[in-house]
FIKOL-753850 format. One record per residue (C-alpha): y, x, z. Coordinates in steps of 0.001 Angstrom, whole numbers, plus 500000, padded with zeros to 6 digits. Layout:
N
+--------+--------+--------+
!     yy !     xx !     zz !
+--------+--------+--------+
!      Y !      X !      Z !
...
+--------+--------+--------+
This chain:
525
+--------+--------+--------+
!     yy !     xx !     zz !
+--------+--------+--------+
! 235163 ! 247981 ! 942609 !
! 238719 ! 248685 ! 944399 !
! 237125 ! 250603 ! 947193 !
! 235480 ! 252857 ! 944776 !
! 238397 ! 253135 ! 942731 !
! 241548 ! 252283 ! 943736 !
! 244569 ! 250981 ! 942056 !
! 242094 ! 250492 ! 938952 !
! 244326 ! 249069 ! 936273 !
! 244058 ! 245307 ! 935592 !
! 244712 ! 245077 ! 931891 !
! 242374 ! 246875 ! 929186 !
! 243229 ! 249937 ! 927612 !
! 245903 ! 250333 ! 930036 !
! 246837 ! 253795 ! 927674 !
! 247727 ! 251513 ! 925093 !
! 250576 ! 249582 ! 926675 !
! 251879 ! 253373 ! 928195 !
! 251822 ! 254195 ! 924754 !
! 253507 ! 251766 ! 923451 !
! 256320 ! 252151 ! 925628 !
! 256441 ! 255886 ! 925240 !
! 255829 ! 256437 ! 928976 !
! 254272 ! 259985 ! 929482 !
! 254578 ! 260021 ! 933507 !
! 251871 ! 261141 ! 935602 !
! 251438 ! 258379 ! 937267 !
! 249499 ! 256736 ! 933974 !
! 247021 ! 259857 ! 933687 !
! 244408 ! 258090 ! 934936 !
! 245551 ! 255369 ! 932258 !
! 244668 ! 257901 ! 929475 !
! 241751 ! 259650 ! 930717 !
! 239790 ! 256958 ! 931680 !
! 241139 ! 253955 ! 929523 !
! 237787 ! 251855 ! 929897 !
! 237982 ! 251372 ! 933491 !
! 239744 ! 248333 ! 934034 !
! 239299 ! 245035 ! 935690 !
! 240107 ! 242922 ! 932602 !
! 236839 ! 244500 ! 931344 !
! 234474 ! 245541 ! 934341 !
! 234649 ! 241896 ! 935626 !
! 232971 ! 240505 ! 933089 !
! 229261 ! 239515 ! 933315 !
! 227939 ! 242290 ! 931146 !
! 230148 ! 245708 ! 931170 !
! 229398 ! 247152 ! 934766 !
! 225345 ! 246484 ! 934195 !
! 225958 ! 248061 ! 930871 !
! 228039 ! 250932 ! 931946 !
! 225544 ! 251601 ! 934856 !
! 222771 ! 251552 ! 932642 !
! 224455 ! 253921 ! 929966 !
! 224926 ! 256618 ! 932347 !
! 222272 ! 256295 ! 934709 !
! 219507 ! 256708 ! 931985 !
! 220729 ! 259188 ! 929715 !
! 222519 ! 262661 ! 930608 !
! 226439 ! 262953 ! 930384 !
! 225589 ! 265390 ! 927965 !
! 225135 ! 262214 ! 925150 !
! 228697 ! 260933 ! 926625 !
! 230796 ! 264305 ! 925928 !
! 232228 ! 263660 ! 922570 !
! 233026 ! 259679 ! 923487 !
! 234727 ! 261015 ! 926783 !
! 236403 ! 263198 ! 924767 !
! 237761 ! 261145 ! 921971 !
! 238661 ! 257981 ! 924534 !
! 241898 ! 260560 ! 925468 !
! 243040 ! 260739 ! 922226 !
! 245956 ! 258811 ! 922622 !
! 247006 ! 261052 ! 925689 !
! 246538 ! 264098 ! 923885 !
! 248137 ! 263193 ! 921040 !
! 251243 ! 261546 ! 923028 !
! 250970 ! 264742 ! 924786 !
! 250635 ! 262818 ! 928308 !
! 247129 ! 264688 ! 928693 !
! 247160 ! 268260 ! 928315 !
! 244425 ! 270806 ! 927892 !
! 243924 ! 274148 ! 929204 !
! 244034 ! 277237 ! 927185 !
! 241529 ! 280129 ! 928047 !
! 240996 ! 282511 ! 925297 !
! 237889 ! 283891 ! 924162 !
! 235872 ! 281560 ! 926024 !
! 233825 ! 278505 ! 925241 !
! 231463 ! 275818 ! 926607 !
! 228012 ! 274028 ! 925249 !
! 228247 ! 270745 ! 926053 !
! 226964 ! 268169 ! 923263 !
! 223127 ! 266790 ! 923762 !
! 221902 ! 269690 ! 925880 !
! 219489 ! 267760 ! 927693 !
! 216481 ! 270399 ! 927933 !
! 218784 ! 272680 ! 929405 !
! 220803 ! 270783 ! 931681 !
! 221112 ! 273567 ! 934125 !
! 223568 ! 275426 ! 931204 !
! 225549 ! 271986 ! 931279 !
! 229230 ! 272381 ! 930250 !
! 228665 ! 276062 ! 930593 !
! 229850 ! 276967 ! 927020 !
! 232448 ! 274950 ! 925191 !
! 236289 ! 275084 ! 924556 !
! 237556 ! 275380 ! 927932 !
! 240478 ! 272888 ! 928087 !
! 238373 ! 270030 ! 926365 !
! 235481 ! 270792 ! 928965 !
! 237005 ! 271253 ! 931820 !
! 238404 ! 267392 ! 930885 !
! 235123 ! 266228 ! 929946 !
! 233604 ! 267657 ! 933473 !
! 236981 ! 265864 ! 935217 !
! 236427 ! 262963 ! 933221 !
! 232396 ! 262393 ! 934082 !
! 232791 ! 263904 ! 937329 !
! 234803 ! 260712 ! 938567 !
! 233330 ! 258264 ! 936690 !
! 229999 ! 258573 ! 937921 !
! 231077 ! 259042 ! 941463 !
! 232572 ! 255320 ! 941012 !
! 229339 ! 254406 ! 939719 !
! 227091 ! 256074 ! 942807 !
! 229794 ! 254441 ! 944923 !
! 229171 ! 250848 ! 943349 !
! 225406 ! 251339 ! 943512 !
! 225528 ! 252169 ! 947084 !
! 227916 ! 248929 ! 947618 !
! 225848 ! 246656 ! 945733 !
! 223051 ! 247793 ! 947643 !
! 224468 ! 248366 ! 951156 !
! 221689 ! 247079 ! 952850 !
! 219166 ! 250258 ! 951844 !
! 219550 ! 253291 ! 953364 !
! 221344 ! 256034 ! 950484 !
! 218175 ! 258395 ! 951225 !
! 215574 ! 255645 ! 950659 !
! 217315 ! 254467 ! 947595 !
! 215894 ! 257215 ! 946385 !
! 212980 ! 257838 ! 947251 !
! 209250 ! 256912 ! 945336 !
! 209633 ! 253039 ! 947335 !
! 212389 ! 252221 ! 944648 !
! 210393 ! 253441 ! 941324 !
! 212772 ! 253982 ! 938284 !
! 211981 ! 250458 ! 936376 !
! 211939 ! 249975 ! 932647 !
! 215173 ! 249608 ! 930583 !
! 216617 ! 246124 ! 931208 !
! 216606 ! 244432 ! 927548 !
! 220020 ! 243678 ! 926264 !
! 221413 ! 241795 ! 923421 !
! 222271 ! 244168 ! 920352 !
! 225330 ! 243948 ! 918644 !
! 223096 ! 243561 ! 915340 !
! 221733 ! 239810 ! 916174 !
! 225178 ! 238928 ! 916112 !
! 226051 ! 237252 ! 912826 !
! 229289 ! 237579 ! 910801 !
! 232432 ! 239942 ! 910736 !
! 232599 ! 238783 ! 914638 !
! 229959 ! 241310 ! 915264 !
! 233118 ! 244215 ! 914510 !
! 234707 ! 242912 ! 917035 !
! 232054 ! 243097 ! 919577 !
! 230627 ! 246093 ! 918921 !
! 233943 ! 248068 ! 919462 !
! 234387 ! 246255 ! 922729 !
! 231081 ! 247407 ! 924354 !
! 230706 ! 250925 ! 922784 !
! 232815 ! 252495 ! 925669 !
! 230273 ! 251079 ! 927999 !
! 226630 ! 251846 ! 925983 !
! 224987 ! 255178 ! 924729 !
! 226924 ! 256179 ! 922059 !
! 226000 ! 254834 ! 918699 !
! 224440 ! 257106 ! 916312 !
! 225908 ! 257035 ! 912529 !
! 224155 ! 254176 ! 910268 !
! 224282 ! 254305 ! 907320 !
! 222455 ! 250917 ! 906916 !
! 225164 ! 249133 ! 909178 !
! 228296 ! 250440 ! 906632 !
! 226102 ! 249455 ! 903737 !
! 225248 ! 246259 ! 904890 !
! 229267 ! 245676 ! 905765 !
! 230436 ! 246831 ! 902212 !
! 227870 ! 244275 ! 900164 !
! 228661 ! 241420 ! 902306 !
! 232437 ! 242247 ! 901674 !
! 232046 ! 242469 ! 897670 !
! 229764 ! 239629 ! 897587 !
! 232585 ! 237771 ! 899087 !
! 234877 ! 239532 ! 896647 !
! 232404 ! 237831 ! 894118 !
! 232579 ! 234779 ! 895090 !
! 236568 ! 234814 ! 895701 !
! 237094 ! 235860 ! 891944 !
! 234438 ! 232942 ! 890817 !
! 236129 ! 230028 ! 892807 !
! 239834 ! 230801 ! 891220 !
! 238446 ! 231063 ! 888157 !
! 236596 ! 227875 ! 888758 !
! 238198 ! 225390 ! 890892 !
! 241743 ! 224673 ! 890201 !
! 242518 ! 223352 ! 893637 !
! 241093 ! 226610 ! 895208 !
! 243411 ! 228446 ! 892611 !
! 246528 ! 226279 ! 893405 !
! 245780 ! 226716 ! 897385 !
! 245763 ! 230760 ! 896651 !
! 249069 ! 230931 ! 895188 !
! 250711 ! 229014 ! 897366 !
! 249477 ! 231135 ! 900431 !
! 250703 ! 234425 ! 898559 !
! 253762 ! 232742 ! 897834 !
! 254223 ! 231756 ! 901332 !
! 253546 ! 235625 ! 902498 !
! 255680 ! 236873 ! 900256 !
! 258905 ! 238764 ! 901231 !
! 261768 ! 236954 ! 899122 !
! 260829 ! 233826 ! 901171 !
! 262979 ! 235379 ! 904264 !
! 266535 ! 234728 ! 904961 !
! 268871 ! 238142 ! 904900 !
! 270794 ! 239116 ! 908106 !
! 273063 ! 236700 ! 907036 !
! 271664 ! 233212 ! 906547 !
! 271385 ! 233914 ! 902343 !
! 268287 ! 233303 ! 900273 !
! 266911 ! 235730 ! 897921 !
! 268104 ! 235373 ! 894745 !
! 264599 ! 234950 ! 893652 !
! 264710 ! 231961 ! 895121 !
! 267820 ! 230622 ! 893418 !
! 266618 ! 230829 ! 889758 !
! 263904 ! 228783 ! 888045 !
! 261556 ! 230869 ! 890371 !
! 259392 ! 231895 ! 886829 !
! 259771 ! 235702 ! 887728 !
! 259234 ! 234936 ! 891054 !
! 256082 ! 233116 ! 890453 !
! 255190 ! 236103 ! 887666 !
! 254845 ! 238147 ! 890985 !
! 252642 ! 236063 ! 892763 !
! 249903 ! 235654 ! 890081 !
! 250064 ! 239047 ! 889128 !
! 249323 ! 240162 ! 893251 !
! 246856 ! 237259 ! 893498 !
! 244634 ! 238513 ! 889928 !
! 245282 ! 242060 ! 891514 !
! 244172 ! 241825 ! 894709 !
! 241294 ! 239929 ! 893902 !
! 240220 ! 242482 ! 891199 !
! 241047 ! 245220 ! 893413 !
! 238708 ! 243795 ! 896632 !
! 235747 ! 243572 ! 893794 !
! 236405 ! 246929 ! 892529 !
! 237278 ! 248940 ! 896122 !
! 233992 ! 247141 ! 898197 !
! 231251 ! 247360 ! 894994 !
! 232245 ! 251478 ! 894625 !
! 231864 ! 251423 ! 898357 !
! 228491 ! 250024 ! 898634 !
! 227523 ! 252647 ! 895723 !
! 229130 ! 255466 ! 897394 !
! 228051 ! 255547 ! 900809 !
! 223742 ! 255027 ! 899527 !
! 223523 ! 259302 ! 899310 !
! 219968 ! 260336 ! 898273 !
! 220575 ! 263830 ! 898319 !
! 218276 ! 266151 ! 899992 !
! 220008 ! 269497 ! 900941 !
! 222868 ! 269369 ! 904388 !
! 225425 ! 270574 ! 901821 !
! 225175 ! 267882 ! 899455 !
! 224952 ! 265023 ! 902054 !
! 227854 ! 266655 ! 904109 !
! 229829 ! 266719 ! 900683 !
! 229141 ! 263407 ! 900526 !
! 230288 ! 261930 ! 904071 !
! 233338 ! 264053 ! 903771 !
! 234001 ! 262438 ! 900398 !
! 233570 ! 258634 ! 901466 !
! 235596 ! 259337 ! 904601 !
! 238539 ! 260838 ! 902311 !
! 238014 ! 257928 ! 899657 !
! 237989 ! 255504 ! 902847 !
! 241495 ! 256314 ! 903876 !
! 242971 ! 255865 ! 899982 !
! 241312 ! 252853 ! 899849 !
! 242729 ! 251310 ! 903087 !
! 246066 ! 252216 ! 901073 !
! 246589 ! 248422 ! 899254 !
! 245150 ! 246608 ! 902274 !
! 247825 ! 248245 ! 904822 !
! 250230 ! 247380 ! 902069 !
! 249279 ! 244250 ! 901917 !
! 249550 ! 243622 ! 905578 !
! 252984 ! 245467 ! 905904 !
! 254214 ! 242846 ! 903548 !
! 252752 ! 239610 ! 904248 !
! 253453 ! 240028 ! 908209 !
! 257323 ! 239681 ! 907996 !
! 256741 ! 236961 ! 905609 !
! 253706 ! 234941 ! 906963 !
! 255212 ! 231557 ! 908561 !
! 254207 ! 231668 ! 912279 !
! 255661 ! 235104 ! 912309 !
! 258587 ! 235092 ! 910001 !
! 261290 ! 233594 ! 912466 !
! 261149 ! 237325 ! 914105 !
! 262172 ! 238902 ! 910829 !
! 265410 ! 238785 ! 908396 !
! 265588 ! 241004 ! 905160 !
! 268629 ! 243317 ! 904484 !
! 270892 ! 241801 ! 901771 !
! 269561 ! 243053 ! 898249 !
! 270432 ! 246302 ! 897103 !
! 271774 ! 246542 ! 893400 !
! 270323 ! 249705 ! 892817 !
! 266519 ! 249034 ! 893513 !
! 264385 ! 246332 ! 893507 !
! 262944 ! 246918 ! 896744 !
! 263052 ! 244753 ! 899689 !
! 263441 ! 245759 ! 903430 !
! 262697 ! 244001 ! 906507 !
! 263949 ! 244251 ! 909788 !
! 263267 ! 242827 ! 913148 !
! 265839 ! 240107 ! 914650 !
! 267730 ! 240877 ! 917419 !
! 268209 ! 237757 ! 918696 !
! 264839 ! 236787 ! 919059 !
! 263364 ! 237633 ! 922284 !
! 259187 ! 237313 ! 921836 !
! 256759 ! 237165 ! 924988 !
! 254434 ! 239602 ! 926376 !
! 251883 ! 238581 ! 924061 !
! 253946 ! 238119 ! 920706 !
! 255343 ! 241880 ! 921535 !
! 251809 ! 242896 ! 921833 !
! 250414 ! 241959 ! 918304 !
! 253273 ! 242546 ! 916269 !
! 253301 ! 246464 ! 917785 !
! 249921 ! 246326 ! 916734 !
! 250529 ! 244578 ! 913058 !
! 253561 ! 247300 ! 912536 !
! 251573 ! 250152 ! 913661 !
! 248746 ! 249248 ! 911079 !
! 251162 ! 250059 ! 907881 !
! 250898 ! 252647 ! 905290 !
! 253852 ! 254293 ! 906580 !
! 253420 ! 254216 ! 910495 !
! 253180 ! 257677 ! 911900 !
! 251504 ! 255868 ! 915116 !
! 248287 ! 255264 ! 912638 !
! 247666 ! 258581 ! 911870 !
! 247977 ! 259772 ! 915113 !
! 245878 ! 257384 ! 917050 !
! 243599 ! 256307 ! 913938 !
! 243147 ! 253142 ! 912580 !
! 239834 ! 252085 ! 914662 !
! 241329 ! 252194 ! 918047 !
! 244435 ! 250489 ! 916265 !
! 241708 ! 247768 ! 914962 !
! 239713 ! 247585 ! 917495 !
! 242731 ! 246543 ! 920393 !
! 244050 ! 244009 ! 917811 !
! 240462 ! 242586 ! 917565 !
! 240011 ! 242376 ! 921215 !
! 243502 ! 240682 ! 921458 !
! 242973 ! 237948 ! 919363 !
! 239265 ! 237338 ! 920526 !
! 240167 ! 236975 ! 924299 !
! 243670 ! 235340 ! 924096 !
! 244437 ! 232355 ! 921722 !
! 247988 ! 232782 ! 921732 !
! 247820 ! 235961 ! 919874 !
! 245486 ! 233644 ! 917053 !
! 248114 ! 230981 ! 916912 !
! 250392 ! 234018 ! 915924 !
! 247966 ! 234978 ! 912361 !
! 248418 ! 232599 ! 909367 !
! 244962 ! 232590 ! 907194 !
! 246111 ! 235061 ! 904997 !
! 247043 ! 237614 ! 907278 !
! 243383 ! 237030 ! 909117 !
! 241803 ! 237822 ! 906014 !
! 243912 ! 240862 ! 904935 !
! 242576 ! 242197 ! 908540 !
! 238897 ! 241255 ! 907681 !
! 239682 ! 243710 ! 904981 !
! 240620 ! 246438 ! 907209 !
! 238664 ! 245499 ! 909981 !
! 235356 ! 246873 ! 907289 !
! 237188 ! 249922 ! 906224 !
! 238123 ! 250617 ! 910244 !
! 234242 ! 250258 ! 911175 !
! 232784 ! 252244 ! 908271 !
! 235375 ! 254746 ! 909746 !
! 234060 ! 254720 ! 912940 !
! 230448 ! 255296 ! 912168 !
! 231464 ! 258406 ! 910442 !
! 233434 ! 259405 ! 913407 !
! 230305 ! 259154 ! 915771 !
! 228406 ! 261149 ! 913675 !
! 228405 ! 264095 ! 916556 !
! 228654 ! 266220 ! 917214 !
! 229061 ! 266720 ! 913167 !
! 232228 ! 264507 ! 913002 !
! 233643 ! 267817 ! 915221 !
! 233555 ! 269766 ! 911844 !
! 234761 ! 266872 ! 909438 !
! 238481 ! 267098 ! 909817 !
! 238280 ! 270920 ! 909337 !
! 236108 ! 270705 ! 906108 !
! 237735 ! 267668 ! 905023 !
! 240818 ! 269964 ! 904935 !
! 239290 ! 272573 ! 902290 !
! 238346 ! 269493 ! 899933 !
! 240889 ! 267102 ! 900493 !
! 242650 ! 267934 ! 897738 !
! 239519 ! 267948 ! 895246 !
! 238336 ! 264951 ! 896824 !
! 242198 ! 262729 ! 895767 !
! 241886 ! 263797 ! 892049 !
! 238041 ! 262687 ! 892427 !
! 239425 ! 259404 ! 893201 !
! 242037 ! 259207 ! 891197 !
! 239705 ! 259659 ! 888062 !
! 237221 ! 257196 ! 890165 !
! 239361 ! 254411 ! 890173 !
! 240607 ! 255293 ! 886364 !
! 238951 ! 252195 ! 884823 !
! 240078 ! 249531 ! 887309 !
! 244178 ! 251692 ! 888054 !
! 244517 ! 250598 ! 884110 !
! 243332 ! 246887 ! 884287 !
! 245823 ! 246757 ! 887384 !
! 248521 ! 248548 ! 885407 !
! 248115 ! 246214 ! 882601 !
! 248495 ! 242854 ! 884896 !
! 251927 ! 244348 ! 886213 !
! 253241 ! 244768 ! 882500 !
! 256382 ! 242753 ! 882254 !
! 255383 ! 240633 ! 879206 !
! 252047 ! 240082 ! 880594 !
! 253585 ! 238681 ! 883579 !
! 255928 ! 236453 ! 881708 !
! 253032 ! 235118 ! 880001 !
! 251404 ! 234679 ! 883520 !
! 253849 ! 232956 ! 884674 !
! 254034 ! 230428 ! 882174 !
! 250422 ! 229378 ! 882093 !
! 249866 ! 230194 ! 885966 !
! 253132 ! 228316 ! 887347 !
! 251482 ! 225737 ! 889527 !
! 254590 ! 223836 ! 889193 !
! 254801 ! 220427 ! 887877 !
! 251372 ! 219240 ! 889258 !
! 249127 ! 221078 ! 886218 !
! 246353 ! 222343 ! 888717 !
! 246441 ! 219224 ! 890714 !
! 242802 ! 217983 ! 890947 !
! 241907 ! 214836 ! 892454 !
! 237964 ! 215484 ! 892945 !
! 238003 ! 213680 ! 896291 !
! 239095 ! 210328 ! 894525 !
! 236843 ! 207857 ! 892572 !
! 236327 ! 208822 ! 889404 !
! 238085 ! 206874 ! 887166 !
! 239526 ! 207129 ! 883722 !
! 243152 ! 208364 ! 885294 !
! 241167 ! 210638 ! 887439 !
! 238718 ! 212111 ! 884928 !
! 241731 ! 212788 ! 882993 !
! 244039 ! 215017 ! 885748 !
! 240125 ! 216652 ! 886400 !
! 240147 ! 217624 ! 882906 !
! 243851 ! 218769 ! 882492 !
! 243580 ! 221034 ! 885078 !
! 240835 ! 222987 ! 884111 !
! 241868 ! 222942 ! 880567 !
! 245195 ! 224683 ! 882309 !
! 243203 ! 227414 ! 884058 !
! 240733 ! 228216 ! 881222 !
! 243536 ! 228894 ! 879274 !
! 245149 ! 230740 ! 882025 !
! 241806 ! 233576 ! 882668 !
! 241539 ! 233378 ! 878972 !
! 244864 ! 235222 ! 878537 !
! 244061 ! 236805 ! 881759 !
! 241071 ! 238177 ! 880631 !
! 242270 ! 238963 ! 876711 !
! 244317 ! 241528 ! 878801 !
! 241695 ! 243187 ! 880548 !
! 239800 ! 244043 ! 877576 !
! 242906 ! 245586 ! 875939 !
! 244102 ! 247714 ! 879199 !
! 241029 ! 248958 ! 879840 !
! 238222 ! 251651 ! 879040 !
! 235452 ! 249613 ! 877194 !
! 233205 ! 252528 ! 877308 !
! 233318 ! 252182 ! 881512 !
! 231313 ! 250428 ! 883982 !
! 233939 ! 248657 ! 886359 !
! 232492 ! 245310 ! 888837 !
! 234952 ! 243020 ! 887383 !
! 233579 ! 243107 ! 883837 !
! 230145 ! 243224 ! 885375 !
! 230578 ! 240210 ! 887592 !
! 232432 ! 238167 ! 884158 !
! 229265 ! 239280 ! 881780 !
! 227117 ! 237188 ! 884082 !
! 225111 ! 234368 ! 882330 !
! 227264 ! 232028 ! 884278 !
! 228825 ! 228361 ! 882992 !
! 231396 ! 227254 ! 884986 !
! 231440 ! 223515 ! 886490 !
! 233750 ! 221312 ! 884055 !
! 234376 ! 217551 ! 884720 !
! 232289 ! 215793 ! 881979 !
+--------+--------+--------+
């Protein structure tokens, strides 16, 4: 592969790490432009059949708006530039009956990049053909003696079970035909995440160790657990810990109501049955606009629980509290020097926050889809995510993929960020009046007597959700069984007396859906 491309870079996405340290020199342009050829990646068993396949079967016509968007984080680091030419365009996307037309008409800078781009990469790919096969003669190679054979059958990304199919599928789409938007994929994605949802709001309201074992992860993510620059403890931490502890049950009932909510709307959302363009394109533009808002409490939550989470939270210190605001900031620590790989993730944890003005640049898949490929091929950077964190990314990770299918919806996904311009704004008070119902349940679980109450019947402290159901059952046993769930009955009782007064009886939300359910909790008898 090093004769037909020389000084190919070893590690994958080489653009990301010259991104990362702000390097625009020339010398990475091949970095940016061509980010998928790499040895890390190409070595492997499957990528250079795939990649040879991909482009020898289909014309680069299908590959224009992937080659295009793989630069992205050149162009918008301005590392790449494009070419300017006036009054001029090029065709370029699917012309396959035409092909003598080919790149022809389109915008001239982002052709002329596209041609560069597929230009060289299937010249590698002629000159790794002709390698691999050095012992025919180039003219007989192609002549009727070797017959064009059937498509080789390959493994979809769809008989892979389980969220680690996200994490596959964004590794090998730089090296397949480009995926085609379905629908059925984000659907299926959404109702597995609010049927876990489901289940996750069943189990605390059933199992009293499962509740205990919840709050003491948030507590352990949250921020007032880190030391300030110098050495002190919040003062959170110094009291009785009851407000403290308010917090935590109030983000753990939130956050669980929230997943239900966000996911179920989802799965509604994205099922459009409408027949004319208009209507569906009204629709795409809407879920890709309610998409982003949505990721909102997710980022959040991973903005926060990073700094906090225990494998990570030596690297962090918070700055002493300020009088004025309840508000907490975090900061790296100096003295802490991480490794290569340590560096790596946290860039990518800190880029993938509400506020990072990397994200909106580069776009939360390609942010998503590096982490993923991180932590699948190097178990250091695992060892560096506590549970919590893992499953805030699930969360993202869904949101990230349904993003991407809209994105290869080409070359329609062209058009979206110019439409999605003239309706953004309709499309925020849309959601705001969507997520009406559920904002006030939220708003009513943050109130500050509700979460004094909260505390006092959720405080784990002193043993009251302690439940022995590994032991024998005995009369001691039975006993601490029955204590605890008498605690946490009375607990989602309150819990729930709150809901009904906070919120909109006349409106269909999931959570009161999901608690009208004909369903009798298990109880030690």
């Amino acid at each position: 592969m090093l004769i037909a491309w020389p000084n190919m870079p070893v590690m994958h996405r080489p653009d990301f790490q010259a991104f990362a340290d702000h390097n625009k020199s020339i010398i990475y342009r091949d970095s940016y432009i061509w980010p998928y050829i790499n040895q890390e990646k190409l070595l492997t068993t499957k990528t250079l059949p795939m990649l040879l396949n991909s482009r020898n079967r289909h014309h680069p016509s299908n590959f224009t708006a992937v080659d295009f968007g793989a630069t992205n984080m050149g162009r918008v680091s301005n590392a790449v530039g494009l070419i300017f030419l006036d009054n001029h365009t090029m065709i370029m996307n699917r012309l396959t009956e035409n092909i003598k037309d080919y790149g022809r008409l389109c915008i001239p800078g982002q052709g002329l990049l596209i041609l560069e781009i597929q230009e060289r990469l299937l010249t590698f790919l002629l000159k790794c053909c002709t390698q691999l096969l050095h012992d025919i003669p180039e003219s007989t190679l192609t002549s009727d003696s070797f017959p064009v054979l059937p498509e080789p059958p390959l493994k979809p990304e769809s008989e892979i079970s389980g969220f680690k199919s996200l994490g596959v599928m964004a590794a090998e789409a730089p090296y397949r035909v480009p995926a085609q938007l379905d629908l059925g994929l984000v659907e299926s994605l959404l109702a597995t995440k609010a049927s876990t949802a489901e289940d996750h709001v069943w189990a605390l309201r059933e199992d009293p160790d499962y509740f205990f074992r919840t709050l003491q992860e948030a507590r352990d993510h949250r921020q007032e657990t880190l030391k300030d620059l110098y050495g002190n403890i919040h003062p959170l931490m110094n009291r009785d810990r009851s407000e403290l502890w308010a917090h935590i049950i109030g983000s753990v009932v939130s956050k669980a109501y929230l997943d239900l909510e966000l996911f179920s709307e989802y799965v509604d959302e994205i099922s459009p049955s409408r027949g004319l363009p208009e209507e569906y394109l009204h629709t795409l533009l809407r879920f890709h606009c309610y998409l982003h808002l949505g990721a909102t409490e997710p980022l959040s939550n991973l903005q926060c629980g990073v700094a906090a989470s225990p494998p990570l939270r030596k690297y962090f210190a918070r700055l002493p509290p300020d009088a004025q605001s309840t508000d907490i900031s975090v900061v790296l620590k100096c003295r802490y020097k991480m490794g290569k790989v340590e560096n790596r993730v946290l860039w990518l944890l800190r880029t993938l926050s509400k506020n990072s003005s990397c994200l909106a640049l580069v776009g939360m898949p390609l942010i998503v889809d590096e982490l993923e490929r991180l932590l699948q091929s190097d178990p250091r950077a695992r060892d560096l995510l506590s549970s919590y964190v893992t499953m805030v990314l699930g969360d993202i990770s869904i949101i990230s993929q349904c993003l991407h299918q809209l994105e290869i919806y080409y070359p329609w996904a062209r058009e979206f960020a110019i439409e999605l311009s003239n309706r953004e704004e309709n499309f925020e008070q849309d959601y705001v009046e969507w997520t009406k119902s559920w904002a006030q349940i939220l708003e009513g679980l943050r109130d500050t007597t509700v979460l004094t109450r909260a505390s006092r019947l959720g405080d784990p402290s002193g043993g009251k959700f302690t439940y022995p159901v590994e032991r024998r059952r005995t009369k001691e046993s039975v006993a601490a069984l029955r204590n605890a769930e008498a605690h946490l009955d009375a607990f989602w009782a309150d819990n729930d007396r709150v809901m009904v007064s906070f919120s909109d009886q006349s409106s269909s939300i999931a959570v009161r859906s999901l608690l009208s359910q004909q369903r009798i909790l298990k109880r030690t008898t």
